[in-house]
C-alpha positions as CSV (number, residue, x, y, z in Angstrom):
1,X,0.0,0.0,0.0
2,X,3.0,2.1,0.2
3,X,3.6,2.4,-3.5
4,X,-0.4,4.1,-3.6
5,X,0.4,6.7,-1.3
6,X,-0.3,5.0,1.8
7,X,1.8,4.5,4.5
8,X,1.3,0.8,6.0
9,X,2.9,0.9,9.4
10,X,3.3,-3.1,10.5
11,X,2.6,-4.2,14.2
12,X,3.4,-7.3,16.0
13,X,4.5,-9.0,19.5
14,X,8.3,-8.0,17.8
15,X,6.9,-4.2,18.1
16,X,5.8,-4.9,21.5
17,X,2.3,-4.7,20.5
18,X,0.3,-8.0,22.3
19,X,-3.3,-8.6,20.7
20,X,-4.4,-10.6,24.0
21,X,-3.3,-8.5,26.9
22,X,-4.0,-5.3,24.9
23,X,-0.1,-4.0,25.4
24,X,0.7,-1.5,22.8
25,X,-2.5,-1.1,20.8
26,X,-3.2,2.2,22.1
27,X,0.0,3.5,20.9
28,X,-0.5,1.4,17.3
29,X,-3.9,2.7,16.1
30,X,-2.9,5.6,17.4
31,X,-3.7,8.2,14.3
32,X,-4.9,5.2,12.0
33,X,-7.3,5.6,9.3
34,X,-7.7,2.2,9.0
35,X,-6.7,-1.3,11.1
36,X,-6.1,-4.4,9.0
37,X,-6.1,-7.3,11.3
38,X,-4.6,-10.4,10.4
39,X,-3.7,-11.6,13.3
40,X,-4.0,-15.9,13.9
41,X,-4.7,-17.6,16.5
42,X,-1.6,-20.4,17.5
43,X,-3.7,-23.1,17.8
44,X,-6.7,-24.8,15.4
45,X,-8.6,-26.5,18.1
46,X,-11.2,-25.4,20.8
47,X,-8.5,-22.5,22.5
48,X,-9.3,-20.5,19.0
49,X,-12.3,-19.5,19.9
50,X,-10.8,-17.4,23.4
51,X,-8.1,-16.1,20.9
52,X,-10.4,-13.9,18.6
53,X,-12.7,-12.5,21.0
54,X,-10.1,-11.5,22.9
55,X,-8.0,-9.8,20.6
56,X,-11.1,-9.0,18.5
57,X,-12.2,-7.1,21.9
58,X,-8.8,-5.4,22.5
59,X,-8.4,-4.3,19.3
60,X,-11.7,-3.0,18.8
61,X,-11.7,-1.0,21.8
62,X,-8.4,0.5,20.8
63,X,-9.7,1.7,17.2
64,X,-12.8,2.9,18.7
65,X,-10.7,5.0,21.3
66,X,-8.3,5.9,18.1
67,X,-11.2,7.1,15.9
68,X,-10.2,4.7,13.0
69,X,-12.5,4.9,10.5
70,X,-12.9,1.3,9.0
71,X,-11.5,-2.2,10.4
72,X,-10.5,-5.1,8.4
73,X,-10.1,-8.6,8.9
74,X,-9.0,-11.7,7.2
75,X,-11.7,-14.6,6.9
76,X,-12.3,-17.9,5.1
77,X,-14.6,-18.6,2.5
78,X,-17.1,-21.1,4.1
79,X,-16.3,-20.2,7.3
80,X,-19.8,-20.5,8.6
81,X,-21.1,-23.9,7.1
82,X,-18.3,-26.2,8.7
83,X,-19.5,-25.6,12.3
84,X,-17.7,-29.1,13.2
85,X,-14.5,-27.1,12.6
86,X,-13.2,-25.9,16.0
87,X,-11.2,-23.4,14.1
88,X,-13.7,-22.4,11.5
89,X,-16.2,-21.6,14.1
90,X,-14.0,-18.9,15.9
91,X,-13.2,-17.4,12.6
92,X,-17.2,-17.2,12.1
93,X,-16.7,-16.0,15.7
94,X,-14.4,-13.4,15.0
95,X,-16.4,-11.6,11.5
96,X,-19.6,-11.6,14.3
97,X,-17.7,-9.4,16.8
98,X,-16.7,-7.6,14.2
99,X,-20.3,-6.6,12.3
100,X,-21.6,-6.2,16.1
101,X,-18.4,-3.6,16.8
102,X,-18.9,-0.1,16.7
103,X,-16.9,0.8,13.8
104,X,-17.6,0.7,10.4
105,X,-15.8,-2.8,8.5
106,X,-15.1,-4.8,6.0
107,X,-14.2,-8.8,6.1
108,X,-12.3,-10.8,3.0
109,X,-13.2,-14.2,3.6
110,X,-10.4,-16.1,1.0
111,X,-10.8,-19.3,-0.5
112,X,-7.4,-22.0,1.0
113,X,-3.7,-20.6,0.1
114,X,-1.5,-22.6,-1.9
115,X,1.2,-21.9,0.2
116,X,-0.8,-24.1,2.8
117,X,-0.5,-27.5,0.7
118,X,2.5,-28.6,2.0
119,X,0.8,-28.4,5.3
120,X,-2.3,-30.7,4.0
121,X,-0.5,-33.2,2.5
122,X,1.8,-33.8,5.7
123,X,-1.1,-34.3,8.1
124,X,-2.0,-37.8,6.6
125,X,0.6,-39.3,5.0
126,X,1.9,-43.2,6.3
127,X,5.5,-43.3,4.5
128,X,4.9,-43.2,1.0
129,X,1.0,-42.9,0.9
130,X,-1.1,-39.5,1.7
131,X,-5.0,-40.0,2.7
132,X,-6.9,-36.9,0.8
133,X,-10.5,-36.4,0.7
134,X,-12.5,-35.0,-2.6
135,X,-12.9,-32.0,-0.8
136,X,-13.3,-29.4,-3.9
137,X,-10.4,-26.2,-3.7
138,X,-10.5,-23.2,-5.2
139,X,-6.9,-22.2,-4.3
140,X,-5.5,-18.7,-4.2
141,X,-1.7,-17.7,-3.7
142,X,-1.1,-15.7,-0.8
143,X,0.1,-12.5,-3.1
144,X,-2.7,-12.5,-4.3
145,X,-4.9,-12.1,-0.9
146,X,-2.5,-9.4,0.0
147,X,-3.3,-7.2,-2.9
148,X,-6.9,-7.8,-2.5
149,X,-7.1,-7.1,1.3
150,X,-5.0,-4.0,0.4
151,X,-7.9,-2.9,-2.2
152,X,-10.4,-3.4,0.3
153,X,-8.7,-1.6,3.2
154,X,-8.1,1.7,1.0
155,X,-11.7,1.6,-0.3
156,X,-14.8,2.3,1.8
157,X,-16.1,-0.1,4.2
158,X,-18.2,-2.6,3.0
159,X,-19.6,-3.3,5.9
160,X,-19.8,-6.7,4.8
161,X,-17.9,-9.5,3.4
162,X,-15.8,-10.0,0.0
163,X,-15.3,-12.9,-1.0
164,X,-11.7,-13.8,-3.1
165,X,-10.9,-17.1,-4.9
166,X,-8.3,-18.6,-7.2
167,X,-9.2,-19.4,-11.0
168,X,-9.5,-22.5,-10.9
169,X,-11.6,-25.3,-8.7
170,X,-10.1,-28.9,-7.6
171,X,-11.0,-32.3,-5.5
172,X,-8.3,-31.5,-3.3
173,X,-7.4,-35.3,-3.7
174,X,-6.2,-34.3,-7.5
175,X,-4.7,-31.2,-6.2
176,X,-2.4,-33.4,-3.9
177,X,-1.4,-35.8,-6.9
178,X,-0.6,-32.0,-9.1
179,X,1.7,-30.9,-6.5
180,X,3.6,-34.0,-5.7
181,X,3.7,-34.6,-8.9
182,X,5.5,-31.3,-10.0
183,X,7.9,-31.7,-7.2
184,X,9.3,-35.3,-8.5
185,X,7.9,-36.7,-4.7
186,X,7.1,-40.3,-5.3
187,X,4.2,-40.5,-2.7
188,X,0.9,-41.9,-3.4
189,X,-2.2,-40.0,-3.4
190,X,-5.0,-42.4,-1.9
191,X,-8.6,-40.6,-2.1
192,X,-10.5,-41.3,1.4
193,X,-13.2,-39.2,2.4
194,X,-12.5,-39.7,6.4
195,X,-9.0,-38.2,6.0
196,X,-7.3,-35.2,7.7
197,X,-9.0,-31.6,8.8
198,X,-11.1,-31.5,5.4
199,X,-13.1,-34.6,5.4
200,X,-15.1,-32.3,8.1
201,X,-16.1,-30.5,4.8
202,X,-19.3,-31.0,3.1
203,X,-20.1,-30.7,-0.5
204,X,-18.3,-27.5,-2.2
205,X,-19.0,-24.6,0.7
206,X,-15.1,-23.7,0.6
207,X,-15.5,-22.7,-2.9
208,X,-16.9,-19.5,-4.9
209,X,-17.5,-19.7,-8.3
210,X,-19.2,-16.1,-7.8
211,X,-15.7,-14.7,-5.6
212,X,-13.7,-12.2,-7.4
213,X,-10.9,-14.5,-9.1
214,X,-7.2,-13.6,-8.7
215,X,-5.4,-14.3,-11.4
216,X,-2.8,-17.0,-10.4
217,X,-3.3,-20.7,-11.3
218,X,-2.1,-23.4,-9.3
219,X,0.5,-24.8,-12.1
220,X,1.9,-21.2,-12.7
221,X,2.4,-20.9,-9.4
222,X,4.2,-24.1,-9.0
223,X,6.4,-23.0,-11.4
């Protein structure tokens, strides 16, 4: 955002600011036009929940007290129709504390990053064979969020969500087999629906064919 005439000043625990027990946000929003949270919490399971309303909280109180103008967050595509998803239900947690806040917002919910496949495939494999459900992907590179969250957060609020998706849709399955496949890894891709964090997933409610698309495929950017 710096290269459109906006200064984006960063903020984290390395610039003593602390999300949870509210040190340093005062002095961060401080002057702000706009707060772009995208903060995480450090754990997927049932703690998640206690992580975003509490920094949701502290941070909203601190922007109110700042008189920033528009707040944005980070969120998942989908994030409300997988309630057996510890995880996926504080993120649903987190845009509601947000819409109930008092200042005016705006929530990206992204479809998953590419960058996060790695991840996927090492949570179920056995040695040489990884367990993927047909879960259907829409991925997005990560660039590619940051340029739309930076779109959104120098725009007006929308005071509602927007949702952002890669080009192209996959059974996440097939999308395992593309990426070991590109990197020469010999493992086998096995398709069973009972496997890993997505088999939790029903039907296609983590794609968007209706999103706006960004514009990097999968293979490009393998490559």
């Amino acid at each position: 955002m710096n290269a459109t005439g906006h200064e984006a000043v960063p903020h984290s625990q390395s610039t003593g600011v602390d999300v949870i027990s509210g040190q340093g946000l005062d002095e961060a929003v401080a002057g702000a036009d706009v707060v772009v949270n995208l903060t995480n919490s450090p754990t997927f399971d049932e703690a998640s929940p206690a992580f975003f309303r509490t920094s949701m909280d502290n941070l909203l109180a601190a922007a109110h007290k700042g008189g920033v103008g528009h707040f944005v967050i980070l969120s998942i595509v989908g994030t409300d129709r997988v309630p057996e998803l510890d995880y996926y239900r504080a993120k649903t947690l987190q845009e509601n504390i947000l819409a109930a806040g008092p200042i005016p917002y705006s929530i990206v919910r992204a479809t998953q990053f590419m960058e996060f496949m790695d991840a996927v495939l090492s949570w179920t494999t056995d040695g040489d064979t990884v367990r993927l459900p047909a879960t259907p992907i829409q991925p997005i590179a990560s660039k590619d969020v940051a340029s739309a969250v930076a779109e959104v957060a120098v725009g007006a609020p929308l005071n509602g969500r927007r949702n952002i998706a890669g080009p192209e849709i996959f059974n996440l399955d097939e999308l395992g087999r593309v990426a070991l496949s590109h990197k020469g890894d010999n493992r086998t891709v096995v398709t069973d629906p009972t496997a890993g964090m997505f088999a939790a997933v029903k039907g296609d409610v983590l794609t968007d064919k209706n999103a706006h698309l960004a514009p990097t495929r999968y293979t490009d950017w393998l490559s």
